[in-house]
C-alpha positions as CSV (number, residue, x, y, z in Angstrom):
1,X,0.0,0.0,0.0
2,X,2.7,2.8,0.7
3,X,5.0,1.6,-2.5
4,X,1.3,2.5,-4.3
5,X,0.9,6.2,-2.2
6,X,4.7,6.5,-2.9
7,X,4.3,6.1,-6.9
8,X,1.2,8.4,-6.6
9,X,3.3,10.9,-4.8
10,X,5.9,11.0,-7.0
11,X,4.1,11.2,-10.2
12,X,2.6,14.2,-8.9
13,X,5.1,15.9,-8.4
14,X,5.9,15.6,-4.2
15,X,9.2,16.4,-3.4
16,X,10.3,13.2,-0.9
17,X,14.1,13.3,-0.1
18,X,14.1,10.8,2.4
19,X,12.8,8.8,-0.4
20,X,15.4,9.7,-3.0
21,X,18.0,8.9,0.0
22,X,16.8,5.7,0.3
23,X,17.3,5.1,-3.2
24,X,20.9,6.7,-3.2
25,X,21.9,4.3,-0.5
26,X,20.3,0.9,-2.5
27,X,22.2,2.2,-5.2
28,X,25.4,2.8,-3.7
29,X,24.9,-0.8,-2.0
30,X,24.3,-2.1,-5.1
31,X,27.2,-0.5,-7.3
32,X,29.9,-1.3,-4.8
33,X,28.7,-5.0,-3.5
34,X,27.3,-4.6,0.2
35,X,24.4,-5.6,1.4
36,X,21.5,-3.9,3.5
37,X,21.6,-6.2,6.5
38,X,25.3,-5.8,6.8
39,X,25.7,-2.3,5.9
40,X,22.8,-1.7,8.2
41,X,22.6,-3.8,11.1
42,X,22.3,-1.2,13.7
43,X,19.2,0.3,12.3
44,X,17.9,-3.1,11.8
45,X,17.4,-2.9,7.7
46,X,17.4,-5.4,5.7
47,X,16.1,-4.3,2.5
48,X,15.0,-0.5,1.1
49,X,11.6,-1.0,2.2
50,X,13.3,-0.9,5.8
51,X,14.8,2.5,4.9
52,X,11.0,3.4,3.2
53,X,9.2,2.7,6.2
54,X,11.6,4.7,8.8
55,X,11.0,7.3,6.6
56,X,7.3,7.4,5.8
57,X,6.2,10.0,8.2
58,X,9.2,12.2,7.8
59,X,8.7,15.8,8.9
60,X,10.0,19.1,7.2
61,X,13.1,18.8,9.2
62,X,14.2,15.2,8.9
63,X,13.1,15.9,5.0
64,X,15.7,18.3,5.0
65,X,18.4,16.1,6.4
66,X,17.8,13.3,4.3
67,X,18.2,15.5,1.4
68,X,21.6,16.6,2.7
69,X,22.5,12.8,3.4
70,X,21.5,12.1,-0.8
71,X,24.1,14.2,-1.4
72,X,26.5,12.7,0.8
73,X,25.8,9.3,-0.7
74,X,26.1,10.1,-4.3
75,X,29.7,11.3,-3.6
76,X,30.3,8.4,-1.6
77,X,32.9,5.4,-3.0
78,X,33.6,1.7,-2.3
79,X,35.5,1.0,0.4
């Protein structure tokens, strides 16, 4: 149900950076070989939806870190 409010949301134009930093992170997981529940264990992720649903309710000022965090992961490399 929320990856169906989520696709609505972003189709219509919502701005959700904690969303987009989610995203960021899979990808950077993904290009350089680690894994969510390793990568992740303190939060207690194990997959992007993990990182979704801490973020759902996001409020104007965790929207706004998460959207400084994005930018921190897209200048991040392998280890």
């Amino acid at each position: 149900m929320k990856h169906a409010l989520l696709a609505i949301a972003m189709l219509a134009g919502c701005k959700r950076d904690c969303v987009h930093m989610c995203q960021r992170i899979d990808n950077w997981l993904d290009e350089c070989g680690y894994s969510w529940e390793v990568s992740f264990e303190d939060e207690g992720w194990s997959s992007i939806e993990d990182c979704y649903n801490d973020h759902w309710e996001a409020d104007q000022k965790k929207e706004q870190g998460c959207k400084i965090r994005s930018a921190d992961w897209d200048r991040r490399d392998c280890y």
